[in-house]
TORFI-624442 format. One record per residue (C-alpha): residue in three letters; x, y, z negated. Coordinates in steps of 0.5 Angstrom, whole numbers, padded with zeros to 4 digits, always signed. Layout:
% TORFI-624442
ALAXYZ ...
//
This chain:
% TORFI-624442
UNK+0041+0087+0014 UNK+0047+0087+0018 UNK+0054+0086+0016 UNK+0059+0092+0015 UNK+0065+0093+0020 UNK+0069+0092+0014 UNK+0066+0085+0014 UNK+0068+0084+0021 UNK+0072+0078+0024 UNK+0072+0076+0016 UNK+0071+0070+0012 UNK+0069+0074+0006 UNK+0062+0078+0007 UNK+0062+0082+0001 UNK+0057+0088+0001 UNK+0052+0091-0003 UNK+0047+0086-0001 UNK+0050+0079+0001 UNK+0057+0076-0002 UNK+0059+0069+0001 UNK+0065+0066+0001 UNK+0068+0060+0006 UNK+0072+0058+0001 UNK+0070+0053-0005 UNK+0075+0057-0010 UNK+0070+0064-0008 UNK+0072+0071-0006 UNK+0079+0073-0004 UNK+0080+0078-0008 UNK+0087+0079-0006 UNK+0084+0080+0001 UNK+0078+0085-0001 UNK+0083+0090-0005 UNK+0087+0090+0002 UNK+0081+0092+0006 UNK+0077+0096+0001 UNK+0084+0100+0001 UNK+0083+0100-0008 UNK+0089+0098-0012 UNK+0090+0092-0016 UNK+0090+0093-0023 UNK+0097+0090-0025 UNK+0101+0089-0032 UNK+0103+0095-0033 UNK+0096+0099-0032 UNK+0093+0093-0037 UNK+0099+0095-0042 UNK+0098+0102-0041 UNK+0090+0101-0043 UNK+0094+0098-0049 UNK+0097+0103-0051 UNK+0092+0109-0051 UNK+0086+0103-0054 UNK+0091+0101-0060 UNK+0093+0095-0058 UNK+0085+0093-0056 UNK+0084+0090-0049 UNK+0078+0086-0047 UNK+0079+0079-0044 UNK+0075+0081-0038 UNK+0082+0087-0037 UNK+0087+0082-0040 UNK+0085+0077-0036 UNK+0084+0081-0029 UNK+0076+0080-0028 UNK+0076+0087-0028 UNK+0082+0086-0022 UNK+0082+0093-0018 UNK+0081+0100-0019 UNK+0081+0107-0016 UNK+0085+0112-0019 UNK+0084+0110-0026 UNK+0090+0113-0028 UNK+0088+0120-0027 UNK+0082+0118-0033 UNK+0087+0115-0037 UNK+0091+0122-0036 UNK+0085+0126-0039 UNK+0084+0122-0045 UNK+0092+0123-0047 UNK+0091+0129-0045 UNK+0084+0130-0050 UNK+0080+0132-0042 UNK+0073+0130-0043 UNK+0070+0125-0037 UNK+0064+0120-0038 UNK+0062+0113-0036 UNK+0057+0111-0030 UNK+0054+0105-0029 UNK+0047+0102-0027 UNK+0043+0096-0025 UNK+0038+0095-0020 UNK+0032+0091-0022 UNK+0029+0085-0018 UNK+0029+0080-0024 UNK+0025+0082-0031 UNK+0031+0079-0035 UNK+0038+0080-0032 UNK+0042+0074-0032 UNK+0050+0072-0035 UNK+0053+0075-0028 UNK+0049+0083-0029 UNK+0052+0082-0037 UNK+0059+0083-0034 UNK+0059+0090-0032 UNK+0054+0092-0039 UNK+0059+0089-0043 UNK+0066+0091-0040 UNK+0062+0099-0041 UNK+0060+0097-0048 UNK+0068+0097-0050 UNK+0071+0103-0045 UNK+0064+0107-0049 UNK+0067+0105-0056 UNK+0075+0105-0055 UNK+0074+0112-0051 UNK+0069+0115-0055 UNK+0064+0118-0049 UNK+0058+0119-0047 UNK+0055+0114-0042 UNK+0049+0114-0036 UNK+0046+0108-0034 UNK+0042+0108-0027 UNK+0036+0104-0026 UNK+0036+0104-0018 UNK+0029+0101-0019 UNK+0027+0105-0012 UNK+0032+0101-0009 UNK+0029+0094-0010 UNK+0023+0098-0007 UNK+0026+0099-0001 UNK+0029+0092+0000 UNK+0025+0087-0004 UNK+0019+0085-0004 UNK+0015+0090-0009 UNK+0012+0094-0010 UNK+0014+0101-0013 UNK+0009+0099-0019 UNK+0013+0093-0021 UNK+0019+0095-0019 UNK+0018+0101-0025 UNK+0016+0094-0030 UNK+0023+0091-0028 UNK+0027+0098-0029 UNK+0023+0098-0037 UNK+0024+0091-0037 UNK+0032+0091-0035 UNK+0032+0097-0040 UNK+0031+0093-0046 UNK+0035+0087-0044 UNK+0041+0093-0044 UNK+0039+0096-0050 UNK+0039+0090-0053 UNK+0046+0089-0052 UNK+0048+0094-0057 UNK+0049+0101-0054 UNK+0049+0107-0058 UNK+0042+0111-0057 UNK+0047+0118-0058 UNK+0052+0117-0054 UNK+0047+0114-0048 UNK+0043+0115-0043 UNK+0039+0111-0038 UNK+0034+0113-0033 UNK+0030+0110-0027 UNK+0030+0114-0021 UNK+0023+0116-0018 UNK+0021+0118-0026 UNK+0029+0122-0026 UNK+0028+0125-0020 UNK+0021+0129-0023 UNK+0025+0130-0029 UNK+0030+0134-0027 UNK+0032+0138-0021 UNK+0039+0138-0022 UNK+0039+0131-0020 UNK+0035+0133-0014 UNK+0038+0138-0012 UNK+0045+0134-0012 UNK+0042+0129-0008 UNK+0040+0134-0003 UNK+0047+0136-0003 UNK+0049+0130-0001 UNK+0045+0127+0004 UNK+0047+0135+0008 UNK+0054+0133+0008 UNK+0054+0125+0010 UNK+0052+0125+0017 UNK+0048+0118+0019 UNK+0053+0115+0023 UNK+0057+0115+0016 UNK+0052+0111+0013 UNK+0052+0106+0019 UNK+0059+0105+0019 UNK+0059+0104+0011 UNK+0054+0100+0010 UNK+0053+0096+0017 UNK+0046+0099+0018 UNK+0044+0097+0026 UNK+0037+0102+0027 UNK+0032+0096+0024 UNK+0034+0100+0016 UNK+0027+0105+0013 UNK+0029+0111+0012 UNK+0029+0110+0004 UNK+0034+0105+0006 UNK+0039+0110+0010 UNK+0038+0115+0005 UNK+0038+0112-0001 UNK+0046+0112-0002 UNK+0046+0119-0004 UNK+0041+0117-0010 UNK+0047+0112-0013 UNK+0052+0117-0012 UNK+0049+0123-0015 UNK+0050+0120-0022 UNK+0058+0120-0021 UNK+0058+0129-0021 UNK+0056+0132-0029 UNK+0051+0137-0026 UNK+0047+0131-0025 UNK+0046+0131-0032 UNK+0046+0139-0036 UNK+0042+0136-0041 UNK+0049+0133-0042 UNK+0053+0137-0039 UNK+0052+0143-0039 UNK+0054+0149-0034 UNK+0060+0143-0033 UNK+0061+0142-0026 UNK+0068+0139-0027 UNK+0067+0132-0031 UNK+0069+0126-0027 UNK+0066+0120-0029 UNK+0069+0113-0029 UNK+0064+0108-0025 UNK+0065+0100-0028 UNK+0062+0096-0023 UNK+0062+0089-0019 UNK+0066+0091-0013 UNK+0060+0090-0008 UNK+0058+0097-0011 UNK+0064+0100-0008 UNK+0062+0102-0002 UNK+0056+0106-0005 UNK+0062+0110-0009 UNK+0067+0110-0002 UNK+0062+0115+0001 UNK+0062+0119-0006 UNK+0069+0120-0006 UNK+0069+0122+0001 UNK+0064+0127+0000 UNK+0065+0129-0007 UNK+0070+0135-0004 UNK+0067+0138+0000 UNK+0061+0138-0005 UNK+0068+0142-0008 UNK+0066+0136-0014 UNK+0071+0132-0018 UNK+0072+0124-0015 UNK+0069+0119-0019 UNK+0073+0113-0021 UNK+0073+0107-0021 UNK+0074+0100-0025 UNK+0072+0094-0021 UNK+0069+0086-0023 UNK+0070+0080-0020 UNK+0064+0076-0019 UNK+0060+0071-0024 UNK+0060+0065-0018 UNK+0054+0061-0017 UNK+0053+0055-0022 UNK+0052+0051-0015 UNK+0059+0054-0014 UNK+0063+0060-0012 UNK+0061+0061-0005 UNK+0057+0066-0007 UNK+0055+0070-0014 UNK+0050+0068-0019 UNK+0044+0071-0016 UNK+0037+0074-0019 UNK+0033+0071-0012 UNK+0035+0063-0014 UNK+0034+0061-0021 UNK+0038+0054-0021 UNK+0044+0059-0019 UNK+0045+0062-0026 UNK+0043+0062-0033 UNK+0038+0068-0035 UNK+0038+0072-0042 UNK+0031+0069-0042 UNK+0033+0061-0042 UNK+0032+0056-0047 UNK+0037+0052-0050 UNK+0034+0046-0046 UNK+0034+0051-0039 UNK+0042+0052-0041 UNK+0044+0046-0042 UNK+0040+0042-0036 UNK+0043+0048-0032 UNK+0050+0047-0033 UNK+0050+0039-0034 UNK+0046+0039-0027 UNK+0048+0045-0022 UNK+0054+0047-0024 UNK+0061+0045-0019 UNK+0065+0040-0021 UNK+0071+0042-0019 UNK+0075+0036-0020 UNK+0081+0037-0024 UNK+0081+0044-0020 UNK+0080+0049-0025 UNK+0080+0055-0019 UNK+0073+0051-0017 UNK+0070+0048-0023 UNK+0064+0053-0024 UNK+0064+0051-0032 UNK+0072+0053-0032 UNK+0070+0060-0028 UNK+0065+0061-0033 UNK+0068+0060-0040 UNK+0074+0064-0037 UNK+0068+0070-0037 UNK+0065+0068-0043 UNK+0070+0065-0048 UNK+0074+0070-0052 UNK+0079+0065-0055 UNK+0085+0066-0050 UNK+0089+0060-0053 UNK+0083+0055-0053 UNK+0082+0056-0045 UNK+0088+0056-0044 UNK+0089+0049-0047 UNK+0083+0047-0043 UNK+0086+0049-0037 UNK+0092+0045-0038 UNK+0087+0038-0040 UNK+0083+0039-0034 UNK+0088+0040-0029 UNK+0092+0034-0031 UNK+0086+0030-0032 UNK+0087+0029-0040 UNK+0080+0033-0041 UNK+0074+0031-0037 UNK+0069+0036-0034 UNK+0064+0034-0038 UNK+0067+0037-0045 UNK+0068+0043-0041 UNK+0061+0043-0039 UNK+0059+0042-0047 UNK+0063+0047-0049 UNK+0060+0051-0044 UNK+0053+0050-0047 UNK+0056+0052-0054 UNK+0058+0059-0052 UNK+0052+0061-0048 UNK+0047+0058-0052 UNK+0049+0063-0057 UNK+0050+0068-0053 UNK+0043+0068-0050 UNK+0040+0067-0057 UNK+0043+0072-0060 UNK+0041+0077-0054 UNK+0034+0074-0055 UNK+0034+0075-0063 UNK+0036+0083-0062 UNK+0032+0084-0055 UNK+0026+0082-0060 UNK+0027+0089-0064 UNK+0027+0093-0059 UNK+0020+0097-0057 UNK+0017+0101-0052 UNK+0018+0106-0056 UNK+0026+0105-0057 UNK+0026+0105-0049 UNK+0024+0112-0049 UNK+0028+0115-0053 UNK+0034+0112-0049 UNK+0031+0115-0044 UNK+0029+0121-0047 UNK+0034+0127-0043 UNK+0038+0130-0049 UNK+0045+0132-0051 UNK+0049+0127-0053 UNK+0055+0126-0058 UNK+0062+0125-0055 UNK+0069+0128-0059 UNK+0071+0133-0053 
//
């Protein structure tokens, strides 16, 4: 895979297959909102969110890991407005079970679903990780199921959600297909190459696939849903290496005479062994696994995770608990410790350990609940439950 012209003459690489950073303190997110051409999220969006969700917003919002967006606001004008409009997101299976960097986007989704009151569709790509990965299409269908029961597992409402994997969607229902279809005739090759930096050596599922990714963000994909509704528009939260796929569907979406999808970006989860890059699924000693021991957890973090000296812009165990520690007032005395050298690095580690062992064995006691059956019914196509 080659780099995309945005990345060009660039420290940051940033798509959706490579993310790496020159700098110890990771991605510069003020740089790749400039470049990506999104807007950041500032306080006076965090406030109107506030507003419209009573006072509710999440420490991923409030603390601006969910940083930029696209068009956000039109959506918060269709709720204010009682317009309906539905969530999109979606994983690619490569890992039988996700790690804390994939929880981020499903935990951010869970609460816009409940604060909202909207319908969700979750994409499985797991045709994508054929496409990329070493697998077959067999084991990638196996990860897709397996990945299912880790997001079930997070809690989501079976009425008001459904998910799906692309090839057994694609035979089930021809409006998908048909939207696919529609999309691949209106973006020409040289488009897709100069999104996504694709230099010839790409299989042809891979230049064709960006439309499978797009054509959950139009509701015709979904009648069951819908209805004959072609005009619902979506909002997509998503890591922001997702955002090209979604550049292409917001250029495309006129002339497909369909509403833009909108979207809501992450920040990453850096890797344990520093922010560099991102937490990934390909390297086992870079995350914590929602299948880890606490024996696992613990050595991971006291071993492979970044001391950052004091500096809590580096230190990986400070980065993490501001992910996943919901206590403002406890991180930020923690901040101010460290950074003036009162607090050790070991202590912010333990408190680490604390949170994610309990966060990980919660998600192991509910994930034993779910069956294969309950993932069928998930992925049952049907009508969902939604106040508009």
């Amino acid at each position: 895979m080659t780099k995309s012209d945005n990345n060009v003459g660039e420290d940051d690489i940033v798509t959706p297959w490579t993310v790496e950073s020159k700098s110890d303190a990771g991605i510069d997110y003020d740089k790749l909102i400039v470049r990506f051409g999104c807007s950041a999220i500032d306080d006076q969006l965090i406030n109107r969110v506030a507003t419209l969700t009573k006072g509710s917003v999440h420490h991923l919002l409030e603390r601006q890991i969910f940083f930029s967006h696209r068009e956000l606001n039109q959506i918060l004008d269709r709720y204010e407005k009682g317009l309906p409009f539905y969530l999109y997101t979606g994983r690619g299976p490569s890992s039988e079970a996700l790690h804390l960097g994939h929880l981020i986007p499903f935990i951010f989704t869970k609460w816009l679903q409940e604060m909202f009151d909207v319908p969700l569709v979750i994409q499985l790509t797991e045709d994508e990780k054929f496409y990329w990965k070493n697998l077959s299409l067999d084991e990638a269908q196996k990860l897709a199921i397996s990945n299912a029961k880790d997001i079930i597992a997070l809690g989501f409402d079976i009425s008001k959600t459904f998910i799906f994997y692309d090839t057994k969607f694609m035979s089930e229902c021809p409006a998908f297909l048909d939207n696919i279809e529609e999309i691949d005739k209106k973006i020409s090759y040289n488009q897709v190459k100069g999104i996504f930096g694709f230099d010839g050596n790409q299989n042809l599922g891979q230049t064709q696939f960006p439309a499978v990714q797009a054509a959950p963000s139009f509701s015709s994909s979904f009648p069951f849903i819908f209805g004959k509704k072609k005009d619902i528009p979506c909002l997509i939260p998503c890591a922001i290496d997702q955002d090209p796929y979604f550049r292409m569907t917001r250029d495309v979406a006129p002339r497909l005479k369909l509403p833009k999808p909108s979207l809501i970006h992450s920040k990453f989860l850096p890797a344990l062994k520093g922010a560099v890059t991102k937490a990934s699924a390909s390297d086992s000693s870079t995350a914590i696994f929602l299948s880890d021991t606490p024996e696992q957890i613990a050595q991971k973090i006291n071993l492979n995770s970044l001391d950052g000296g004091g500096d809590c812009e580096k230190d990986v165990s400070f980065q993490y608990l501001r992910f996943f520690m919901e206590d403002g007032k406890r991180l930020e005395e923690i901040r101010e410790k460290y950074s003036n050298g009162s607090l050790p690095v070991d202590t912010i580690r333990a408190e680490l350990i604390k949170i994610v062992t309990k966060i990980v064995i919660d998600h192991q006691t509910r994930l034993k609940e779910i069956t294969d059956d309950i993932v069928h019914e998930f992925m049952k196509p049907r009508k969902l439950k939604f106040q508009f």
